[in-house]
N, C-alpha and C positions, 0 to 999 in steps of 0.2 A: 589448265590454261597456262601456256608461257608466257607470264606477264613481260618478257623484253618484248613480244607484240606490239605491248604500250606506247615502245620508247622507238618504233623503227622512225618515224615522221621527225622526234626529235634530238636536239643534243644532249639531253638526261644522261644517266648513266642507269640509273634505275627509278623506280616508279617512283613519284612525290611523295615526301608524308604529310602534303597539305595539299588539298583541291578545296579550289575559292568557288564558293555556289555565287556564281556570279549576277547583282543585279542587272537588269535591262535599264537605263535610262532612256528615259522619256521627257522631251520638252515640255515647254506647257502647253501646247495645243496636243498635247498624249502623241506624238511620233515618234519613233524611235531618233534619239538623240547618236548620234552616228560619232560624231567627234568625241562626247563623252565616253561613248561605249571606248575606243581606241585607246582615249586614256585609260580608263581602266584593263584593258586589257595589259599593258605595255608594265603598267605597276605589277602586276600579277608575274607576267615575264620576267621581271628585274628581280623579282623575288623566290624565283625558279619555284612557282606554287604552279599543280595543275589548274586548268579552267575549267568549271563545269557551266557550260549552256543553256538555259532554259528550262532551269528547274524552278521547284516554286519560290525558290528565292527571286531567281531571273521573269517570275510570274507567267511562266511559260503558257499554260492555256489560257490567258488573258491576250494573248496574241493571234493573229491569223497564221491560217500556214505560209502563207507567203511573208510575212513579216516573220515566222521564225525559219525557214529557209534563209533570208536576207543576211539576217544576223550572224547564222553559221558561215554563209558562202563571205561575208565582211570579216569574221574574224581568222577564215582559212587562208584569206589572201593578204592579211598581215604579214605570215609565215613568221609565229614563234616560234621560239625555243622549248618553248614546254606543251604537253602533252593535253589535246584540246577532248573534253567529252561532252557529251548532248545528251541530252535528256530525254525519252521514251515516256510519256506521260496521255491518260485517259483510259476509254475503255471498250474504242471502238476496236475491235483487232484488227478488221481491215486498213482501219487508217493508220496504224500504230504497225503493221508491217510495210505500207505502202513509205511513211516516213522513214524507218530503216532502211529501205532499198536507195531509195535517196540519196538517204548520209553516206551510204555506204559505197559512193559515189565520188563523197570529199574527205578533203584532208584533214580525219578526225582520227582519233586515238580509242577511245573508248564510249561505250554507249551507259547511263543509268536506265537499267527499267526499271520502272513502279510497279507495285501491285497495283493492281485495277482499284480504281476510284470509284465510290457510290455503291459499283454491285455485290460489294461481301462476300465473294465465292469461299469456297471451301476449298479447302485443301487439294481434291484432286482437280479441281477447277484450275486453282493459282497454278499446280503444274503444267497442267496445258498448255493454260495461257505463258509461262513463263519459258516454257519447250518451244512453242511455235515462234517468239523473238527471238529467242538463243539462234533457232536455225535459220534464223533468214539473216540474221546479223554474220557480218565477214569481221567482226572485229570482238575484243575482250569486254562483259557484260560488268559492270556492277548494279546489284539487286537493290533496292530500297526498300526497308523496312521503316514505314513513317506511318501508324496507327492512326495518330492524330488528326491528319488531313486527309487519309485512304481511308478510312473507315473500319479497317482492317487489319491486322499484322498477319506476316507471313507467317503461315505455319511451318513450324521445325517439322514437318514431316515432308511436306514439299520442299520444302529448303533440298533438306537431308534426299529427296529425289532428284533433284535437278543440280546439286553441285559437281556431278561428275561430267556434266555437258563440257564439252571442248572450250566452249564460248563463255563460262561463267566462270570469274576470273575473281569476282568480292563483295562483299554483302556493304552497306552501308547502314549500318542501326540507328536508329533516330526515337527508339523509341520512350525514349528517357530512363530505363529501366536496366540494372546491370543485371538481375537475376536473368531478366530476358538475356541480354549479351553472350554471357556466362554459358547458357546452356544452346545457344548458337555454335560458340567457340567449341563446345564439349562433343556435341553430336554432329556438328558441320566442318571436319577438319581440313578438309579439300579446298575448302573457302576463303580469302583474306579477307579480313574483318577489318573496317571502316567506324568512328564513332561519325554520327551525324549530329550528335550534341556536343557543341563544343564547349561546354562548364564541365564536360566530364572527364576531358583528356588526364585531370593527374592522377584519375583512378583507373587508368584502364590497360596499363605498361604489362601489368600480370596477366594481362590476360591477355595477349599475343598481340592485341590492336596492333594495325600496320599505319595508322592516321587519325588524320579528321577530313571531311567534308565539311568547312566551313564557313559560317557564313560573317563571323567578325573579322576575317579577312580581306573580306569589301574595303574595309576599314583602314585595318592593320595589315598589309601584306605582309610587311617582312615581321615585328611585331608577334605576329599569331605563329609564324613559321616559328619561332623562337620558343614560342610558348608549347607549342607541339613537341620541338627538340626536345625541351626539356624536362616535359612530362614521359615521355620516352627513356628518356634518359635516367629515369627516375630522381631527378633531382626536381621534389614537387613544393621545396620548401617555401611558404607563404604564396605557391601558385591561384591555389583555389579563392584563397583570402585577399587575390588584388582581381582574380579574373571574372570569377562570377558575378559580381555586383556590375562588374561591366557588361557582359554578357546579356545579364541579364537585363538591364537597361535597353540594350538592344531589340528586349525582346519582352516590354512593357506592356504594347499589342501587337498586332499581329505581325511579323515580318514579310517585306521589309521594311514598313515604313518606319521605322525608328533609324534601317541602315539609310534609307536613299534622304530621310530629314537630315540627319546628322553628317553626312555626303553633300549634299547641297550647302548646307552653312559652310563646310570648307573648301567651297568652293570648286569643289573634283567633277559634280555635275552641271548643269546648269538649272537644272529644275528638281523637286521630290515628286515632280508628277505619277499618279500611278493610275493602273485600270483600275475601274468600279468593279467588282464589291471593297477594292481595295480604298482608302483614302488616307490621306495625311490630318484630317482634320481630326480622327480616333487619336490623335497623342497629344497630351496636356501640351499645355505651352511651359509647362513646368517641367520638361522630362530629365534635364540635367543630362541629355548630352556627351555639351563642352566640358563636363566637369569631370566626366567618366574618359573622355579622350584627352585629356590632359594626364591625369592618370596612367593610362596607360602609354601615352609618352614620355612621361618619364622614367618608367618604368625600363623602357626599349632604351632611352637613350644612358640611363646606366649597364645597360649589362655589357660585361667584357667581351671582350673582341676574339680570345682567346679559343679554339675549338671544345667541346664538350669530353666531360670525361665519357670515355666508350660504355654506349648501354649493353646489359648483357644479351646473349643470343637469344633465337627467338626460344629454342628448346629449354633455354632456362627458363623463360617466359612462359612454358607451356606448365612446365613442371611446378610453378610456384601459385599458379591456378588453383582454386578447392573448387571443386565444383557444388560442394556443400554449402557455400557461402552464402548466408542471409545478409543481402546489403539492401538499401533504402531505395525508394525511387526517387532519382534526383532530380527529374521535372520537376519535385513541387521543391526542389532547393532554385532551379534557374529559373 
């Protein structure tokens, strides 16, 4: 895949190292919050971070399909600056190629598909399923690897089948686990690889990572971008030790109701409303928040203004990989 694909729609220069999994706001009678959505999209623009559309951050199948039409065809006729993708989610195929044909319609950049939700397929299942998206998509694919909420991780065999498709352009790992990563990176090298955990960016520079797919970015636009540089960059000193306790915080239950709580007190939406099974009422009144965004505002508001020392190429990043490496799973660190 030629990822400058990504960038025809936009003024990029090349693909983002940060896509914001962007919440949906919803007023309180649960409608989509139209005004809020614009704000945030505009902070996200300013902060030259991709958008990603109606993932399960954005609570995408808590939506109608007309209400997730609405959203895409509202934030295409903003006409950003940065590179807009949407999300691919469920497990109906017919409906999940009829949406693709759609998007493929407007003024998107790139598609996430998910592994199929609920049904567990196997290996040569996921290929299928994952071949018949590829080919109806007109545009570049990033894969999701999210066990948690799919029931399932993509198997490195399927992977390793489907990476040479024209359309499959980057994996997104989410699965909190580097040893998984690592052996993505090793046996999927056609692939650009995405952390979907953001607590893990300042381990992950060795091993070719091209980003994150974030969801503290909601948050932090410009902030998180910073903290990505730098993880990149491999300059990760005292990163882990101020980010993940924020992070984490964030993600006390389920996301995103700790993003759209902690959003709403500052005022950026106007409601934490969410759909059911989701609610706001799962997080203490104690979550400590304000105390974690302060934090990380000061944080942002010291660092220098000055450009990054240059990280190294990606080949040295490949080269500095073991793939023998026994590392922790850091879900139960976030």
């Amino acid at each position: 895949m030629n990822q400058n694909t990504i960038l025809e729609n936009t003024d990029t220069a090349e693909p983002p190292i940060l896509w914001t999994a962007l919440i949906t706001p919803l007023d309180d009678n649960g409608d989509i919050d139209y005004p809020s959505l614009g704000n945030l999209v505009l902070a996200q623009n300013a902060a030259n971070n991709g958008i990603l559309l109606l993932g399960s951050t954005g609570e995408g199948l808590a939506l109608t399909y007309s209400e997730q039409l609405a959203i895409v065809e509202y934030v295409c006729a903003m006409t950003v600056q940065v590179p807009l993708m949407v999300a691919v989610a469920g497990y109906n195929l017919s409906q999940q190629l009829a949406w693709i044909a759609k998007c493929n319609t407007l003024a998107i950049d790139a598609y996430l598909l998910t592994s199929p939700i609920y049904a567990k397929p196997g290996p040569i299942g996921q290929t299928q399923w994952f071949n018949q998206l590829l080919d109806a998509a007109d545009l570049p694919c990033m894969l999701y690897n999210v066990p948690s909420r799919t029931g399932g991780e993509i198997a490195l065999s399927a992977l390793a089948q489907v990476q040479g498709h024209p359309n499959c352009w980057a994996l997104k790992e989410a699965s909190g686990d580097l040893n998984k990563l690592l052996a993505y990176r090793q046996h999927c090298p056609d692939i650009e690889l995405y952390s979907g955990e953001d607590a893990m960016m300042p381990f992950l520079a060795a091993a070719d990572v091209k980003g994150l797919v974030s969801v503290s970015a909601n948050v932090w636009p410009q902030a998180t971008k910073r903290y990505v540089e730098l993880a990149l960059a491999q300059q990760t000193d005292g990163l882990f030790q101020l980010w993940s306790p924020a992070i984490a915080a964030l993600f006390q239950v389920t996301s995103p109701i700790p993003v759209k709580v902690l959003l709403a007190q500052l005022k950026r939406i106007s409601s934490a409303t969410l759909r059911l099974p989701l609610c706001q009422s799962e997080i203490s009144a104690n979550h400590g928040l304000m105390t974690i965004h302060e934090d990380i505002q000061q944080w942002w508001l010291a660092q220098p203004s000055a450009p990054l020392a240059t990280a190294r190429s990606a080949s040295q990043h490949a080269t500095a990989v073991n793939p023998n490496l026994i590392t922790p799973n850091l879900r139960a660190i976030n």
